[in-house]
C-alpha positions as CSV (number, residue, x, y, z in Angstrom):
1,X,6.9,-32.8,-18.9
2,X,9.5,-34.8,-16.7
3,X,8.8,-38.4,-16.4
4,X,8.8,-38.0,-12.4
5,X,6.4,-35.2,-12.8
6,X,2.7,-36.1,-11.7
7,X,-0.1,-34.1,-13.9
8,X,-3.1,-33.1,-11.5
9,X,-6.2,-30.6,-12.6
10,X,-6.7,-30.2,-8.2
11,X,-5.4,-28.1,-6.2
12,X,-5.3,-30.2,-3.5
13,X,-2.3,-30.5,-4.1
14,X,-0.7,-27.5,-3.9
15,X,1.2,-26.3,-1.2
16,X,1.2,-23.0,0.0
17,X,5.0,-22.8,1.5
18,X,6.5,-24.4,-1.0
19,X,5.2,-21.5,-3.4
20,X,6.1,-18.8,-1.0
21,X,9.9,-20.0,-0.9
22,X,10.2,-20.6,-4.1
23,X,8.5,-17.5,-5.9
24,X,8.9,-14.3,-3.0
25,X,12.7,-14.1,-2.4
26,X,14.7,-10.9,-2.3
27,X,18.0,-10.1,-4.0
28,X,20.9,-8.8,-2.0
29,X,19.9,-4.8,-3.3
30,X,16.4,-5.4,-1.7
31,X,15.0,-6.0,-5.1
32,X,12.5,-8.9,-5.7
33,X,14.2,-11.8,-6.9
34,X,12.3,-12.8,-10.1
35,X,12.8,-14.0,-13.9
36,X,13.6,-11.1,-16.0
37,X,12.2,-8.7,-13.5
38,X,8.4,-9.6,-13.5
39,X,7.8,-9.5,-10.0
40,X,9.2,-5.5,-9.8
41,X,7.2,-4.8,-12.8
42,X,3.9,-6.3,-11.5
43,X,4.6,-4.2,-8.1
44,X,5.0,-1.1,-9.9
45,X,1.9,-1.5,-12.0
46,X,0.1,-1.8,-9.1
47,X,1.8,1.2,-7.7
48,X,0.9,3.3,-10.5
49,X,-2.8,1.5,-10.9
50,X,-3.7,2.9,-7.1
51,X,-1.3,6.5,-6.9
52,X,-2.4,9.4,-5.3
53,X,-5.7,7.8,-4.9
54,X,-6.6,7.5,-8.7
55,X,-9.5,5.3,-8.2
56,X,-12.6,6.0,-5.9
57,X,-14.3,4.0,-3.1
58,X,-13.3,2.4,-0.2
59,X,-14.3,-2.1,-0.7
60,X,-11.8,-3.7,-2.7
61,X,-12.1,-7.4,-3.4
62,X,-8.9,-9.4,-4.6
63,X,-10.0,-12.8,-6.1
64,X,-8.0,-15.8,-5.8
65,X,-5.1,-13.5,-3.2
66,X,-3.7,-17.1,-2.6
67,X,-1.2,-17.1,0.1
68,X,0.2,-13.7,-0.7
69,X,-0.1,-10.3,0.3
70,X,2.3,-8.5,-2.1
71,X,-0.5,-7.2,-4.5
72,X,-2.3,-5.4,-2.3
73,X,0.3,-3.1,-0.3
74,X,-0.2,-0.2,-2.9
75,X,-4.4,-0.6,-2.3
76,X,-3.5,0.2,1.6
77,X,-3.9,3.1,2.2
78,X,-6.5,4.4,-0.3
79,X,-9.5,1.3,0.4
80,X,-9.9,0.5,4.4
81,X,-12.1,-2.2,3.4
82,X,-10.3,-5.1,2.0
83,X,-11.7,-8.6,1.2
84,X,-9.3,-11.7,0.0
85,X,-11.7,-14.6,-1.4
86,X,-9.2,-17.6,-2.3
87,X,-10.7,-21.3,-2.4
88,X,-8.0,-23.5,-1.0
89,X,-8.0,-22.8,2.5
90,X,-4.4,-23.6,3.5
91,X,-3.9,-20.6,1.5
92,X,-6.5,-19.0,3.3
93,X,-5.0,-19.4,6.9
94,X,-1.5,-18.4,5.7
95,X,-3.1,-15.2,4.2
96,X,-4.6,-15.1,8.2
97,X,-1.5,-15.6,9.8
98,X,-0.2,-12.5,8.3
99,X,-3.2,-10.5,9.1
100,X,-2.7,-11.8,13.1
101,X,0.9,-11.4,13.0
102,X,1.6,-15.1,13.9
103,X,5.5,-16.2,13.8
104,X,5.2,-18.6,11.6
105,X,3.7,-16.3,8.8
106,X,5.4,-15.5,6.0
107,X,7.5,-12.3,6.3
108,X,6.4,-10.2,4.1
109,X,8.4,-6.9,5.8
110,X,11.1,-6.9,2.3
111,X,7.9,-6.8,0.2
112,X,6.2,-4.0,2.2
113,X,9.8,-1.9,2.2
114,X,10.2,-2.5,-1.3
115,X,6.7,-1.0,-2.5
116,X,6.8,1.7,-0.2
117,X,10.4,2.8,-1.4
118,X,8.9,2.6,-5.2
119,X,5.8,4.9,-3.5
120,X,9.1,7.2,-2.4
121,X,7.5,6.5,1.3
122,X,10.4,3.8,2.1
123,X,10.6,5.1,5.8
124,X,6.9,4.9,6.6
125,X,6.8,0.8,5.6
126,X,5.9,0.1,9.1
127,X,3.3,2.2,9.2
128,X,1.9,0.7,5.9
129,X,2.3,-3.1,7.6
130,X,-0.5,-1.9,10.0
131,X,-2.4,-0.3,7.6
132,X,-2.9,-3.4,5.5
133,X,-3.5,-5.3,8.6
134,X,-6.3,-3.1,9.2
135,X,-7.2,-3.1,5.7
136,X,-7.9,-6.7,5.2
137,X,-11.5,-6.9,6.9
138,X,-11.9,-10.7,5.8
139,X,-10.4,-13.8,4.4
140,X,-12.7,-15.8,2.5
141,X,-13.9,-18.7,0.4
142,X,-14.5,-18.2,-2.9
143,X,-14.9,-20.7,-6.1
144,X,-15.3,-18.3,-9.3
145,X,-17.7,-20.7,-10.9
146,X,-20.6,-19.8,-8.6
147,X,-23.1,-18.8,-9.6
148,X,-24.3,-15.7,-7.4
149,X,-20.7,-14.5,-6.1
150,X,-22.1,-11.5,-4.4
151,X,-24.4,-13.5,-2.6
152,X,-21.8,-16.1,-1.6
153,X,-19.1,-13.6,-0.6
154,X,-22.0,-11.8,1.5
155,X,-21.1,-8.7,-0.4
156,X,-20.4,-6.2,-3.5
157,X,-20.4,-5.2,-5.6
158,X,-16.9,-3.8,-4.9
159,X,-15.3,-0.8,-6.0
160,X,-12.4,-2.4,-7.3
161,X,-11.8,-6.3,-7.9
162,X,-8.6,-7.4,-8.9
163,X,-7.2,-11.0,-9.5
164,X,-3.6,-11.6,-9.9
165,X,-3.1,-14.6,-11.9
166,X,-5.7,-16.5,-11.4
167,X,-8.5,-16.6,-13.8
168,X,-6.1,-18.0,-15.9
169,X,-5.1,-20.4,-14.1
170,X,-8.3,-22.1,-13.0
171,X,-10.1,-22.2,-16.6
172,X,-10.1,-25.6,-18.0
173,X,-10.3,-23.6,-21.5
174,X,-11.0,-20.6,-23.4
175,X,-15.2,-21.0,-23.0
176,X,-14.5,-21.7,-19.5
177,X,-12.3,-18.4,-19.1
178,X,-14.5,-16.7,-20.5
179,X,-17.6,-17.9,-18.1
180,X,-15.2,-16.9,-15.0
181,X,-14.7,-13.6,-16.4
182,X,-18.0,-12.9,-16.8
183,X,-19.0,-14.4,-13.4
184,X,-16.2,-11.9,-11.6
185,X,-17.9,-9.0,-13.5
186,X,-20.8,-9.2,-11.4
187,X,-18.6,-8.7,-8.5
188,X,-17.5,-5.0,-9.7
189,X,-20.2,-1.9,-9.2
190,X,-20.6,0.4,-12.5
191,X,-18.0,2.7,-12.7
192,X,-15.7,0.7,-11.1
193,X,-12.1,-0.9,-11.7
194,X,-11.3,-4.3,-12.8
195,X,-7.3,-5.2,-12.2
196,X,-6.4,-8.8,-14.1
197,X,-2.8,-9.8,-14.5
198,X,-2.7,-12.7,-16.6
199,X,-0.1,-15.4,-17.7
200,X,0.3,-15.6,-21.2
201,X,0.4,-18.6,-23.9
202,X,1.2,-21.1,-21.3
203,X,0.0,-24.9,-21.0
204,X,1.5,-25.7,-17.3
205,X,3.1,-24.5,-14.5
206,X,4.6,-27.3,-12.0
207,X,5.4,-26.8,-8.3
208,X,7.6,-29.5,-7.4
209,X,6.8,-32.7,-8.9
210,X,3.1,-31.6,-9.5
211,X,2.3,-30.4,-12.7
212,X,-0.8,-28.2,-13.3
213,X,-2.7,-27.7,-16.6
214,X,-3.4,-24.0,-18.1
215,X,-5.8,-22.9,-20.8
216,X,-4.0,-21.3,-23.5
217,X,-5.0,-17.4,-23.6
218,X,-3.2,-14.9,-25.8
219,X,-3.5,-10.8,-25.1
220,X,-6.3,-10.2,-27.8
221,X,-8.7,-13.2,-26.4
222,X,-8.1,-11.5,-22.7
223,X,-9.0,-8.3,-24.0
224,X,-11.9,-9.4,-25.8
225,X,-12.9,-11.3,-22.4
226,X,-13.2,-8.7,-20.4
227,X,-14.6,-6.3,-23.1
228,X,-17.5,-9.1,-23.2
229,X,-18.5,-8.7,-19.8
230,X,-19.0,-5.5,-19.7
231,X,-15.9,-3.2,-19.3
232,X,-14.1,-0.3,-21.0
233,X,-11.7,1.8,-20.9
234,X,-9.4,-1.4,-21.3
235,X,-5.8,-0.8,-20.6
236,X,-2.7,-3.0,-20.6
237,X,0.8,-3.3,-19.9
238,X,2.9,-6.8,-21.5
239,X,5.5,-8.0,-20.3
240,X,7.3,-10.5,-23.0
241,X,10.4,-13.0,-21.5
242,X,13.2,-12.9,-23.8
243,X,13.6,-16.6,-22.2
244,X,12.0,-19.1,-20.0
245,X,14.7,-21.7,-19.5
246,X,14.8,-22.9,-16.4
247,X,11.1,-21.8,-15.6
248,X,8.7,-24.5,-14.1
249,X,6.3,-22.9,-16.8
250,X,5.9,-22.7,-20.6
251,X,4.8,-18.9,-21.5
252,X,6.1,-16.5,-22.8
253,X,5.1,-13.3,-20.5
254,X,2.6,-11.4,-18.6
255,X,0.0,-9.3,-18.9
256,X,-1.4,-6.0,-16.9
257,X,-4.8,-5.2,-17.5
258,X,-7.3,-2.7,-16.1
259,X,-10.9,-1.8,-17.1
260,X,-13.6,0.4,-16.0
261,X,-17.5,-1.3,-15.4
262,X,-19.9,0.5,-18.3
263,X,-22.5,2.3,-16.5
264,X,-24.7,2.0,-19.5
């Protein structure tokens, strides 16, 4: 870790701007601008997770959303009903800038075009700005560790609940992974879909001169993880870097899981 760095386990600290600029930039070809291509790949998992409306219901929960929107553009126009639970709340409001179309929100417009071009529906991107708009029902607190998270979300179970690189990132280790797992199962109705995307064998990730800790998960412990709690039908897509100089984090790629609820 660099000497000037400063480790913290709080998110406190983090700061929801900075992340935006430095981790949702476009290229020049209106590509997402991202280290070996994992944003595009991420975006087109989740294109091909929710095409042609492969996956029933209309509540979707996305836990931990952060300050981002990107991960639920494809989920649009097939689940009117759209909750983001995130527990740091200056993530929160800039999530709820976006929804009230406030000028200081991130602009999220090369994100929606991009997605919708993958979807083959590039001229209709305005149309799928509103839809999300209307889509997302409720920005919420959320802390994974409770113990009742349908009661506290005043909801669910959901249809679908995905989380896009957070589990991982909150666990202190593997037990406690596997505890938030668990807990986030409760959240998804039997039958339904589970969407993780986790980061893999990494330690930190720093933003700035704030270095976070991460628990240490490899693809077969993730798997098992969510087997554990209750789901089948596990599938998964990896992502491996060739490199990661020059990242301000130490693994060595991603992964794309999805899972259906046993109804047994």
């Amino acid at each position: 870790m660099d000497s000037e760095q400063t480790e913290t386990s709080s998110y406190d600290n983090f700061n929801a701007k900075s992340y935006l600029k430095n981790n949702y930039r476009m290229r020049p070809d209106g590509i997402p601008d991202s280290h070996e291509d994992w944003m595009p790949w991420l975006l087109n998992n989740l294109k091909d997770t929710f095409a042609g409306g492969k996956l029933s219901g209309e509540r979707l929960l996305d836990v931990g959303t952060g300050p981002a929107i990107h991960n639920l553009i494809s989920a649009a126009p097939y689940f009117p009903n759209i909750t983001c639970a995130e527990f740091c709340q200056e993530n929160r409001e800039e999530v709820e800038k976006w929804v009230r179309g406030e000028n200081d929100a991130f602009d999220w417009d090369p994100f929606i075009k991009y997605v919708c071009g993958l979807e083959g529906e590039g001229s209709a991107w305005e149309a799928r700005q509103v839809a999300l708009r209307d889509a997302i029902q409720q920005v919420v607190f959320c802390d994974v560790r409770e113990e009742n998270l349908p009661e506290a979300l005043n909801g669910g179970p959901y249809d679908v609940v995905s989380s896009i690189f957070t589990l991982c990132g909150v666990a202190k280790d593997k037990a406690d992974f596997d505890g938030i797992v668990s807990n986030v199962s409760s959240l998804v109705k039997p039958g339904g879909t589970l969407i993780l995307v986790c980061d893999l064998e990494a330690t930190h990730y720093t933003d700035g001169k704030v270095s976070f800790p991460h628990t240490y998960l490899e693809a077969s412990y993730i798997r098992q993880a969510v087997r554990n709690s209750g789901f089948v039908d596990v599938k998964d897509d990896i992502l491996v870097f060739r490199s990661i100089e020059g990242l301000n984090w130490d693994g060595t790629g991603y992964i794309y899981l999805t899972a259906r609820k046993s109804s047994e």
